[in-house]
C-alpha positions, 0 to 999 in steps of 0.5 A, spaced: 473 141 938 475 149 938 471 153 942 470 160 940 466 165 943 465 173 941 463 177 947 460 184 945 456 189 948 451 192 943 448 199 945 442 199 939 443 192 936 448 193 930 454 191 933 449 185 935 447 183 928 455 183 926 456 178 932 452 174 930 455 175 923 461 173 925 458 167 929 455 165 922 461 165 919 466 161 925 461 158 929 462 161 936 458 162 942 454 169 943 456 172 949 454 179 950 456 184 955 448 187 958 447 195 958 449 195 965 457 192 963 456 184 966 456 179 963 451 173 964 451 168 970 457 163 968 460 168 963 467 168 965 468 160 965 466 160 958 471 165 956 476 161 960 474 155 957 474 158 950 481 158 945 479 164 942 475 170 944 473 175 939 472 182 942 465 186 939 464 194 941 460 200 938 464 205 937 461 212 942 466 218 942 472 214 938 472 209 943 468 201 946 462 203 949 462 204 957 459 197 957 465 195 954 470 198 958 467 195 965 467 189 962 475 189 960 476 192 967 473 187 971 477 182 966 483 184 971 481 178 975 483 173 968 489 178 967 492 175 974 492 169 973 494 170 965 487 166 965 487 168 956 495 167 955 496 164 948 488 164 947 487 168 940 484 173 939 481 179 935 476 184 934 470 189 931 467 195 930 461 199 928 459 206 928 455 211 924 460 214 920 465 211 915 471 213 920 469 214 926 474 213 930 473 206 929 481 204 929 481 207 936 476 202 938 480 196 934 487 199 938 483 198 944 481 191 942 488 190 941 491 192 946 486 189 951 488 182 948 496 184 950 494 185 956 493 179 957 498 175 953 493 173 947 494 172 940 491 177 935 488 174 929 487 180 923 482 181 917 487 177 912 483 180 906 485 187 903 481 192 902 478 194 895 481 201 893 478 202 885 472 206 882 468 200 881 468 198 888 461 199 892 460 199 899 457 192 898 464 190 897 468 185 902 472 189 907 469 195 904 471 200 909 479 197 909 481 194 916 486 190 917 487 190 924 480 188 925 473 189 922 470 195 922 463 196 919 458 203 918 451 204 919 448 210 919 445 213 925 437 213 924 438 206 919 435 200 924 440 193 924 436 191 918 438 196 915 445 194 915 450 194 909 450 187 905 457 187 903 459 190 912 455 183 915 458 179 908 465 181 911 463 180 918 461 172 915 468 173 912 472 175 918 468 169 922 471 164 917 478 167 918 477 166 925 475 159 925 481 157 920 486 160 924 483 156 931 483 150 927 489 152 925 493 153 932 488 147 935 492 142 931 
């Protein structure tokens, strides 16, 4: 069976509820980063035991958060080793505006998992562009590179828009899909 874990740090609980979003839809193991950058005690056997690692941060200032940042500095010890070559990999976003900067996150994320060898697996869904569309819409927001979702500041994780943890579910499944796939 394919493993699948999403590590992500959560600042306010957002990005939290998007992983776990994503978790529903692929199946994966939550993972998450704590407000000082560490990962829980066997954290990084579960990252290397997995075949694909979805990559989840808040967007702050136009980049990951902190947190997330001293986590991928201390993955440094994975990418000597090449621990995660040829592992999947994607990744997700959440900020309070509608941009944000949110692509600069998700470049990141990228660039990050090509540090270290992996395999990107994006959206695969279009973004919906006419009138009619609503924010309650798949991939409301147009990502492509990987999922970025919107909360405005003073709304709670419960107040988080429908058609974002929708597409957050969507893009698990497209995860899921694309591990089973590499797995055969």
């Amino acid at each position: 069976m394919s493993k699948i874990v999403i590590v992500y740090h959560s600042g306010y609980g957002h990005t939290k509820k998007v992983a776990e979003a994503v978790a529903s839809g692929s199946g994966g193991a939550l993972l998450a980063i704590d407000a000082e950058g560490n990962l829980p005690d066997a954290g990084w056997e579960q990252l290397n035991a997995a075949d694909t690692i979805v990559l989840g941060s808040p967007t702050y200032m136009g980049s990951v958060s902190w947190q997330f940042k001293k986590f991928a500095d201390t993955s440094s010890k994975a990418w000597f080793t090449m621990a995660w070559k040829d592992k999947l990999a994607a990744g997700f976003t959440n900020s309070a505006t509608l941009n944000g900067d949110k692509f600069s996150s998700l470049q990141y994320l990228f660039t990050l998992s090509q540090q270290h060898g992996m395999l990107w697996v994006g959206m695969g869904m279009q973004g919906p562009n006419a009138k009619h569309h609503t924010r309650d819409d798949l991939n409301n927001l147009g990502g492509y590179a990987g999922l970025m979702t919107a909360t405005p500041s003073d709304a709670s994780p419960e107040e988080m828009v429908p058609g974002d943890i929708a597409t957050a579910v969507a893009f698990g499944k497209r995860i899921a899909a694309a591990t089973a796939r590499l797995s055969k």
